[in-house]
C-alpha positions as CSV (number, residue, x, y, z in Angstrom):
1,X,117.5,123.4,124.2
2,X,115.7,122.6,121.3
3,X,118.4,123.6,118.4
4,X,118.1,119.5,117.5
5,X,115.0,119.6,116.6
6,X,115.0,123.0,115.1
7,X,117.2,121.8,112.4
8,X,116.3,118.6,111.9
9,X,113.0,120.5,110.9
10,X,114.7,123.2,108.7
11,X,116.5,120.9,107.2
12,X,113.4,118.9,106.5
13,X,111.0,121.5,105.0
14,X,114.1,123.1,102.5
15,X,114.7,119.3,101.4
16,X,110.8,119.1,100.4
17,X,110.4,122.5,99.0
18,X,113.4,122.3,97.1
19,X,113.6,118.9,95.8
20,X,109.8,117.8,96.3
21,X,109.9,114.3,95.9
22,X,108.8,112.3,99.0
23,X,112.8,110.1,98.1
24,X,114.4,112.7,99.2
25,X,112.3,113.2,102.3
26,X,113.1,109.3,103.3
27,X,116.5,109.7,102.4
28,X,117.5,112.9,104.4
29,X,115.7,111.7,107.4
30,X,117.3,108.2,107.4
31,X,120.6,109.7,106.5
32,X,120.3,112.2,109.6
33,X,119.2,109.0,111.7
34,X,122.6,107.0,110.1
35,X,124.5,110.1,110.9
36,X,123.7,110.2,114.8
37,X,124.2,106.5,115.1
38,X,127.4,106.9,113.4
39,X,128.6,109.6,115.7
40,X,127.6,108.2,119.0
41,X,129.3,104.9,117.9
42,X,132.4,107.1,117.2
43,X,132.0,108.9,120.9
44,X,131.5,105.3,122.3
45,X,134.4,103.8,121.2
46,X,137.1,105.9,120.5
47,X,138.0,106.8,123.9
48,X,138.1,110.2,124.0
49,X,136.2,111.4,127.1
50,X,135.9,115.2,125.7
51,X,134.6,113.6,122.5
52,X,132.2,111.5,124.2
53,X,130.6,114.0,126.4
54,X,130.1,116.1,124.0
55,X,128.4,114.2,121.5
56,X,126.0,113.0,124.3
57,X,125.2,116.2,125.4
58,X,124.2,117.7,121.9
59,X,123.9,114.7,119.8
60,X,120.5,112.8,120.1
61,X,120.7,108.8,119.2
62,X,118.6,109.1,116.2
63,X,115.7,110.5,115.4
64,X,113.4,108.7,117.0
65,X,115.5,109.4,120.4
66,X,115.6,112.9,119.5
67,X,111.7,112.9,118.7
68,X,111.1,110.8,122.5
69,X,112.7,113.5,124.3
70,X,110.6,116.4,123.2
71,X,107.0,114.5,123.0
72,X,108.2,111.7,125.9
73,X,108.2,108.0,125.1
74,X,104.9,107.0,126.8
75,X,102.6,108.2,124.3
76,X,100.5,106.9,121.4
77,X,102.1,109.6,119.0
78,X,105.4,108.6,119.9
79,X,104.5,104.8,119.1
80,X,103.1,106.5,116.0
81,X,106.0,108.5,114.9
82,X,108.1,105.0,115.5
83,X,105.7,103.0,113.6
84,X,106.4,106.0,111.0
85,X,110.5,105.9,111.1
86,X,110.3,102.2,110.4
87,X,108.3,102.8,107.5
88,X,110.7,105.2,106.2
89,X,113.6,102.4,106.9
90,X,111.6,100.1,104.9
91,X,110.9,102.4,101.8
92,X,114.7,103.4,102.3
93,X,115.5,99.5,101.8
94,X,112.9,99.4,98.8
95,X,115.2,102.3,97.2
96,X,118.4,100.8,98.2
97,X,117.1,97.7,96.7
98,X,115.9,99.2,93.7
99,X,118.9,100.8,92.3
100,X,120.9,97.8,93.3
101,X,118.3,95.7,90.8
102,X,118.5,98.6,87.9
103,X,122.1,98.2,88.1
104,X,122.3,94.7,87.0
């Protein structure tokens, strides 16, 4: 099914045609990314074999996994969308970094 992606992409264009600012973009998609990690950690290791099939079964591992299983991982646009989510990780850190520095 493709309900993943579907929201990951509504969720997307509402944050850039509401807030419009291209931090927002990085920070929704690296928060979505956080969030996934986050749960499958939790369905890893909390030992609940309900819990942890069904975050496997309709939780991708990030977005990059999510992204890989719709276009396949073999391909110069998924080495480009990856090149693209690391970006995004590193303006994230320039943001985090940022505010930490203002803060001083």
């Amino acid at each position: 099914m493709y309900i993943d992606l579907v929201l990951f992409i509504i969720l997307v264009i509402a944050v850039v045609f509401f807030f419009r600012r291209f931090s927002s973009f990085v920070y929704l998609v690296c928060a979505i990314d956080i969030l996934y990690r986050l749960l499958h950690f939790l369905g890893d290791n909390l030992g609940v074999a309900d819990l942890s099939s069904l975050i496997n079964k309709y939780v991708p591992g990030s977005v990059i996994e999510m992204v890989g299983k719709y276009i396949g991982t073999s391909g110069l646009v998924y080495v480009i969308l990856s090149w693209i989510m690391f970006a995004l990780y590193c303006i994230l850190l320039f943001y985090i970094i940022r505010i930490l520095v203002k803060r001083k």
